[in-house]
LUMKE-864091 format. One record per residue (C-alpha): x, y, z. Coordinates in steps of 0.1 Angstrom, whole numbers. Each point is the difference from the previous one (the first is absolute). Example, Ala and Ser with C-alpha at 12.3 -4.5 7.8 and 13.67 -1.06 7.14 Angstrom:
2
     x     y     z
   123   -45    78
    14    34    -7
# end
This chain:
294
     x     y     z
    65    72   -68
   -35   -12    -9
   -22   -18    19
   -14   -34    -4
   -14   -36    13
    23   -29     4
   -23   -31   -18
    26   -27     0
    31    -8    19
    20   -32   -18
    39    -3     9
     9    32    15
   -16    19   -27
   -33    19     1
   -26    11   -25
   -11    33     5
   -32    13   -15
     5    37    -7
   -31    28    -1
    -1    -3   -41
    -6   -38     6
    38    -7   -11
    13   -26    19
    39     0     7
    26   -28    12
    16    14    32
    28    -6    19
     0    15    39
    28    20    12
    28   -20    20
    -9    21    31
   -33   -20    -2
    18   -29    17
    23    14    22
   -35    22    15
   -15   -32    -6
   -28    16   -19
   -22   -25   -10
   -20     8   -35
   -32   -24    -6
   -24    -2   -25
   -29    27     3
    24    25    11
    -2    36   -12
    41     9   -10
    15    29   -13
    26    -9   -29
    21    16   -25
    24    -8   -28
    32    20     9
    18   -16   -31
   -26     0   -25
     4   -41    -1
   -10   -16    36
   -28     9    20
     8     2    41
   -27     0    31
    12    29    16
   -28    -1    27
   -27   -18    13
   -29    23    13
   -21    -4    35
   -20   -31    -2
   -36     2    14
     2   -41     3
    21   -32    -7
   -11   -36    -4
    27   -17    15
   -10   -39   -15
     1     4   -31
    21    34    -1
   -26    26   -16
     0    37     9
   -29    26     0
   -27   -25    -6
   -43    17     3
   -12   -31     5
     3   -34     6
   -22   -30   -22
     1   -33    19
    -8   -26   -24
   -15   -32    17
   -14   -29   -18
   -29   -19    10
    14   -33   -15
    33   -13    -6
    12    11    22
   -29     2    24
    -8    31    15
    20     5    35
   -18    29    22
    29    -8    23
    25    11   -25
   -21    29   -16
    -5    13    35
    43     0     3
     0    21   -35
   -26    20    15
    19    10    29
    31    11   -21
   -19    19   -30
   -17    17    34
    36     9    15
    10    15   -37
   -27    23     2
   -11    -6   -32
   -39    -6   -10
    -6   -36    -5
   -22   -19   -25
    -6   -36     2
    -6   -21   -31
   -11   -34     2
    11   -18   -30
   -14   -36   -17
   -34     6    10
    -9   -23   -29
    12   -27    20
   -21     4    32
   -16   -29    12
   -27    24    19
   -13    36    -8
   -10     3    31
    35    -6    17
    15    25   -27
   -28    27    10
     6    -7    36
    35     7    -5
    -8    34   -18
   -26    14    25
    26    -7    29
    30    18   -15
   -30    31   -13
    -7     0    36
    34     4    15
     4    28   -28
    17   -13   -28
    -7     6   -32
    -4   -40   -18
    -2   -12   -35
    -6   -34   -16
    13   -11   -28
    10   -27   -23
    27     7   -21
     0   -32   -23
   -39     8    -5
     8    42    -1
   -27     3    27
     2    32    14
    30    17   -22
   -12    31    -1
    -6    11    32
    35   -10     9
    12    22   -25
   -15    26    17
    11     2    27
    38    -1   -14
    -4    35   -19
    21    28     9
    18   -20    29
    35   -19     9
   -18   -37    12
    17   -28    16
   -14   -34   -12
    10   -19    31
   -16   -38    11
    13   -36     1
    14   -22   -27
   -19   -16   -27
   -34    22     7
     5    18   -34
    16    35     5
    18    -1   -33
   -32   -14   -21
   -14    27    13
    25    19   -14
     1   -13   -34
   -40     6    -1
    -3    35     9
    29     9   -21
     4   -25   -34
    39    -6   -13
    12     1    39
     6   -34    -7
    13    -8    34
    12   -30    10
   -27   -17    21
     5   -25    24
   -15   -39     0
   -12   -10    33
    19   -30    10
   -31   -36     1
    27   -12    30
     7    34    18
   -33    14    -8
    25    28     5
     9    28   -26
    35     5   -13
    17    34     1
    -5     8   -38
     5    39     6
    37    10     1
     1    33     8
   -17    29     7
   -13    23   -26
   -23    29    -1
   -20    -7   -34
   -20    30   -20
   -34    -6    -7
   -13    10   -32
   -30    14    18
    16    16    29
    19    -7    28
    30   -22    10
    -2   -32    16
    25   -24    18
     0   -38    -3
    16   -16    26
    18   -33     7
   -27   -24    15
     7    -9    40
   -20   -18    24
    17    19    37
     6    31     8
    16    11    33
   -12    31    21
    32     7    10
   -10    40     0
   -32    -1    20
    -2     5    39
   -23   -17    22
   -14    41     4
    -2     2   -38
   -17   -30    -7
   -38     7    11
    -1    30   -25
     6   -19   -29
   -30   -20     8
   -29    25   -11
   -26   -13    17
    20     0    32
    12    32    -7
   -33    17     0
    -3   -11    35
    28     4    14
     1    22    36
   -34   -15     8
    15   -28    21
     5     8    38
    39    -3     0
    20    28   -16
    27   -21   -25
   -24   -34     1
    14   -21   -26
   -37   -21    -1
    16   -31     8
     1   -13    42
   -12    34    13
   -37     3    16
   -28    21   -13
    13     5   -33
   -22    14   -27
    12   -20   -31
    -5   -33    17
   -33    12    12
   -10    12   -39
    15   -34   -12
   -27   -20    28
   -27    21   -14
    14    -7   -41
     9    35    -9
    34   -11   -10
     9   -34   -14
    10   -31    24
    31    -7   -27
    11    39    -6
     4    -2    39
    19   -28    -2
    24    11   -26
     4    29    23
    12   -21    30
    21   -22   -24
    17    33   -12
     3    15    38
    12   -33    10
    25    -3   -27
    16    32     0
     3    -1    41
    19   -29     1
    24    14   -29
     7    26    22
     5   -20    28
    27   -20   -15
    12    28   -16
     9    14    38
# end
């Protein structure tokens, strides 16, 4: 048996990338189903050939995570791609992505895409300087003008990425820049909609010919935090997590309860009105799920 990385699942077969950079069509065992194994792209497998002819998963080893919307295994990090213009730029939403990327464990760079078509610099810059604060790492770029290539090319070397973000911001042009003869489809945004279609059918880890392997993902506008618990929730909120056990309650949730230290750092500005806000939205949202769910 040899060791390799599952890059693309299509039909109940999956492509395994072996150490010598072959890449084989599998099949999994039938115990796969009755254990009901699950195999997912990113996945390290062991496989083998017993009759010379087809190639069989026999394993799938420990993952260290699992991106559950869209299905990707043992990801390093996580690039959201938000575009200042069509579509605008939704904190609300980035803040949701956020959250999730944060519950993977994963680092987490934001890129902020169509910068060509901001209206005002200053907006985009404010935008930055907020995120740099929190502690994100940010980029700007424009991918029809190739503004800002480069450095995200860097930061894709050497590492399994997730391209995640909404429809029609222009994950796959990004794509087809970094990388020439991709040739991925790419998606129109819809003049009625002003909503991107779902050009991106499935999920594929793609080798870069300077490093690295990268996912595109199908473009999506909701994503539910079905996983989280109201206790989980303020560490994946880093400003809130750096002060947490300051408030005078053990277990405050920094919502109704008195002398609480994030509300008290959001009255003096330290963290931002809206990243609050997306905080109770996501408390709020995931309580009453649970409630119902009783």
């Amino acid at each position: 048996m040899v060791e390799g990385l599952v890059i693309k699942a299509i039909g109940g077969f999956y492509y395994v990338k072996k150490g010598n950079g072959e890449v084989v069509e599998c099949r999994a065992r039938g115990r796969f189903r009755k254990e009901n194994i699950n195999i997912y792209v990113g996945d390290r497998v062991l496989v083998n050939n017993p009759d010379s002819k087809t190639w069989v998963v026999e394993a799938v080893l420990q993952r260290k995570n699992l991106m559950v919307r869209p299905p990707i295994a043992n990801i390093d990090q996580c690039i959201l791609v938000f575009s200042i213009k069509s579509p605008d730029f939704n904190p609300f939403l980035l803040d949701r992505f956020l959250v999730l990327a944060e519950h993977l464990q994963v680092n987490i760079v934001i890129c902020l895409n169509k910068i060509d078509l901001a209206d005002n610099k200053e907006e985009l810059e404010n935008i930055k300087e907020k995120y740099n604060k929190i502690g994100y790492k940010v980029l700007t770029i424009s991918a029809v003008e190739k503004i800002g290539i480069e450095p995200f090319k860097a930061i894709l070397i050497d590492k399994i990425s997730v391209l995640a973000g909404p429809s029609g911001v222009g994950k796959s042009t990004l794509l087809n820049i970094i990388q020439p003869g991709l040739s991925l489809k790419t998606g129109e945004l819809s003049e009625k909609l002003r909503k991107g279609r779902h050009t991106t059918r499935h999920v594929e880890l793609i080798e870069l010919e300077f490093g690295g392997l990268i996912a595109d993902t199908p473009g999506f506008s909701y994503l539910e935090l079905d996983d989280i618990s109201p206790d989980q929730l303020p560490y994946l909120f880093p400003e809130i997590k750096r002060a947490q056990g300051k408030c005078k309650f053990k277990g405050c949730r920094h919502f109704h309860e008195p002398d609480c230290e994030i509300k008290k750092l959001m009255d003096q500005c330290l963290i931002y009105s809206e990243r609050y806000e997306s905080y109770i939205a996501f408390l709020n949202e995931i309580c009453d799920k649970r409630r119902n769910l009783q």
